[in-house]
N, C-alpha and C positions, 0 to 999 in steps of 0.2 A: 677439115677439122678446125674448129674454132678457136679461140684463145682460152676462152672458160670451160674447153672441152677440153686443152691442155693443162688447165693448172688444175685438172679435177682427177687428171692420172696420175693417182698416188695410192690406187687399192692393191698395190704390188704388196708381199709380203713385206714386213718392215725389214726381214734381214737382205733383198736385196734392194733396201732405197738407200740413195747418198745425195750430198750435197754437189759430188762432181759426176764430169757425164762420162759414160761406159768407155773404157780404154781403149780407144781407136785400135787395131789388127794391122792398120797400114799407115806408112809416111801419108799416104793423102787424106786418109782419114785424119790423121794431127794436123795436117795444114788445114784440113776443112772446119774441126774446132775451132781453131785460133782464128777462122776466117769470119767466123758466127761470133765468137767471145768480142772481136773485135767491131763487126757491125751493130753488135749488139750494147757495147758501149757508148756506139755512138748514138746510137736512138735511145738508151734510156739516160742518158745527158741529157740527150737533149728534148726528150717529152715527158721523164719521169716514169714511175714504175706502173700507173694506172693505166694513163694513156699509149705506151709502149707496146707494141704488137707484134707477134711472130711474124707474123705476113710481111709488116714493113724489113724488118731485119730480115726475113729470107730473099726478100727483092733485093737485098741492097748487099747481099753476096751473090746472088743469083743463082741463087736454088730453091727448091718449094718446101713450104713450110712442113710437110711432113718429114723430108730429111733436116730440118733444124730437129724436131724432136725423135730423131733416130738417135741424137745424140745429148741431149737434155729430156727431160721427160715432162717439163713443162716449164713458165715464163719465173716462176719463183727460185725455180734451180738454174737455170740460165740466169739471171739477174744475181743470185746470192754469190757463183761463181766471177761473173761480172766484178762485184764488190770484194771478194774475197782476193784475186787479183790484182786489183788498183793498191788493196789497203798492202799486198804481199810488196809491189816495187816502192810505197813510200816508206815500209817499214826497215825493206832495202835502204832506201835512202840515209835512213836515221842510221844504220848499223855501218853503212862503211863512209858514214862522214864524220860522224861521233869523235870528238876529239879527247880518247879516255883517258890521255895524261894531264890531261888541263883541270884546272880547278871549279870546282861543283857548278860555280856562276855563270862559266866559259859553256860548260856542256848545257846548263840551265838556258842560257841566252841559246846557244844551237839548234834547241828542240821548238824554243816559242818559234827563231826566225826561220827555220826550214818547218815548220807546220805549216805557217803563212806562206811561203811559198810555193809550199805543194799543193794548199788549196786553190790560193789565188792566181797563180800562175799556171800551173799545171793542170790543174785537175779540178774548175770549176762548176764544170755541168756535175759531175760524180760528189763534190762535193755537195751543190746543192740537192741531189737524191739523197745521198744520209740525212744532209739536215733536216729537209721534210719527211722525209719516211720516219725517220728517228723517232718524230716527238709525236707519231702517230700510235696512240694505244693500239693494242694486240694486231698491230697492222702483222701482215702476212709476212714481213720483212725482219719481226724483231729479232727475234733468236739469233738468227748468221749478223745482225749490225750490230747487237750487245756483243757476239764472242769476240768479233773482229774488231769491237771498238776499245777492249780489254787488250787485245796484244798491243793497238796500236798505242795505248796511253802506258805500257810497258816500260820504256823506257825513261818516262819522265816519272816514272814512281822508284825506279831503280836511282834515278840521281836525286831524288827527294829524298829519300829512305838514305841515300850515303851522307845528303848531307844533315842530315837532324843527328847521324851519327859520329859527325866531327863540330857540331855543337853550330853547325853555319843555318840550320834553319830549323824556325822554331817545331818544339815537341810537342807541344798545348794542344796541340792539334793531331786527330786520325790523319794518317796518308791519305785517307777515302778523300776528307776534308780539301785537301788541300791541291788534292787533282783538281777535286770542282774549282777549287779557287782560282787553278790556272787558266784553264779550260772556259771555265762561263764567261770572261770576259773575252775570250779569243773569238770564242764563238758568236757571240754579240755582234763582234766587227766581220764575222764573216757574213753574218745575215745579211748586214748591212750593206757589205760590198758584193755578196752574189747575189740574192734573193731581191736585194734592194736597185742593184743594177749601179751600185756606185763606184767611182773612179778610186782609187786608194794609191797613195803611196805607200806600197809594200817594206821597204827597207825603211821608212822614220815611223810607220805605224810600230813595225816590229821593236823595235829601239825603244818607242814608247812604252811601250808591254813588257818589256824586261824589264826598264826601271821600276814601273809600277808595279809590276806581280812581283820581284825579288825582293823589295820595300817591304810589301804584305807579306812574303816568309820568311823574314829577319826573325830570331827571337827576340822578345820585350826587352827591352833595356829595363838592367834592373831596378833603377830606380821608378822608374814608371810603373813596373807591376808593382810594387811598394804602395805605391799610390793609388794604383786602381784594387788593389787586396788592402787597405785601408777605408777607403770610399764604401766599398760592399760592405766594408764590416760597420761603419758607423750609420750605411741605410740599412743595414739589416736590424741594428741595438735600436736606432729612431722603429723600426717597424714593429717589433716588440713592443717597444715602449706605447706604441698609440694603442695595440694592441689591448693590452694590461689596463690601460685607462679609461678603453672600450667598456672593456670587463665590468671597470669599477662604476 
């Protein structure tokens, strides 16, 4: 069986297809899963979702490739399960490190410096498979890394959303907004440090990225929105006005 002859077994009825693989009957059957899930992370760390091959993952539990797919039914549900996974213990992470009596900044600074570390430290190969596969249109991957990338940005929208509600970060702005705002530049420096193959110090990058993203979600001082809702208003009378003279 080939590998394109596995991700093409999917003419099952839709009501018995899933994202996870058929509920082992025996204890060695769950150790045999977890023994695939986990060879299987290691090879698509480390060669990415294209390159990544049932064969190589069945060698490297040592069993043949048609018992991998006795228990996945091909390399897209084995991989989505893979990811869904990884994203399940960092989300772990964020849920029992969370310091929810502290104040919005405290948990805000929490969620930048434990992202960077889950990526950088922990979970680089996995890391770099979301960020390529991610920004790959209707790549075979999207659906399970949009859902899973929605639970995982959960948190930092719960402590956005609390604080625009205690007036500590500004409201000018969608949630949607302001994720990205967090997010694009995080992920910048992750290209740069996995994809890019560069050394980073994790703990003053992260430092850095608090001050500067919590800066960018202060609300306006209100003199300066004063100013800048002054400015529009006298480019917008000057725009009229050349307007009208157009005319004339």
């Amino acid at each position: 069986m080939t590998n394109a002859d596995c991700d093409t077994m999917t003419a099952a009825p839709k009501a018995d297809r899933a994202d996870t693989p058929r509920a082992p009957a025996s204890r060695k059957s769950q150790q045999r899963v977890q023994d695939i899930l986990r060879a299987g992370r290691d090879v698509f760390a480390e060669k990415g979702y294209e390159h990544a091959t049932a064969s190589e993952i069945a060698q490297r539990v040592g069993v043949s490739e048609a018992t991998v797919f006795s228990y996945f039914r091909g390399k897209r549900e084995l991989c989505a399960r893979v990811i869904a996974d990884w994203y399940d213990e960092n989300i772990a992470a964020f849920e029992n490190g969370m310091p929810h009596d502290a104040p919005v900044r405290q948990q805000f600074a929490f969620i930048v410096r434990t992202h960077l570390r889950l990526m950088l430290v922990n979970g680089t190969g996995l890391c770099a498979l979301v960020l390529s596969e991610g920004r790959a249109k209707q790549h075979v991957l999207s659906d399970e890394l949009t859902a899973q990338q929605r639970r995982y940005t959960a948190p930092l929208m719960d402590v956005l959303a609390r604080g625009q509600a205690a007036g500590q970060i500004r409201t000018d702005m969608p949630l949607s907004l302001l994720r990205s705002l967090v997010f694009g530049p995080i992920e910048h420096v992750l290209w740069d440090a996995i994809l890019g193959r560069r050394k980073l110090d994790t703990e003053t990058t992260a430092e850095q990225l608090i001050d500067m993203l919590w800066a960018a979600l202060q609300p306006p001082a209100p003199e300066s929105a004063a100013l800048v809702r002054f400015r529009n208003e006298v480019m917008e009378a000057m725009s009229r006005l050349e307007h009208e003279r157009a005319r004339t």
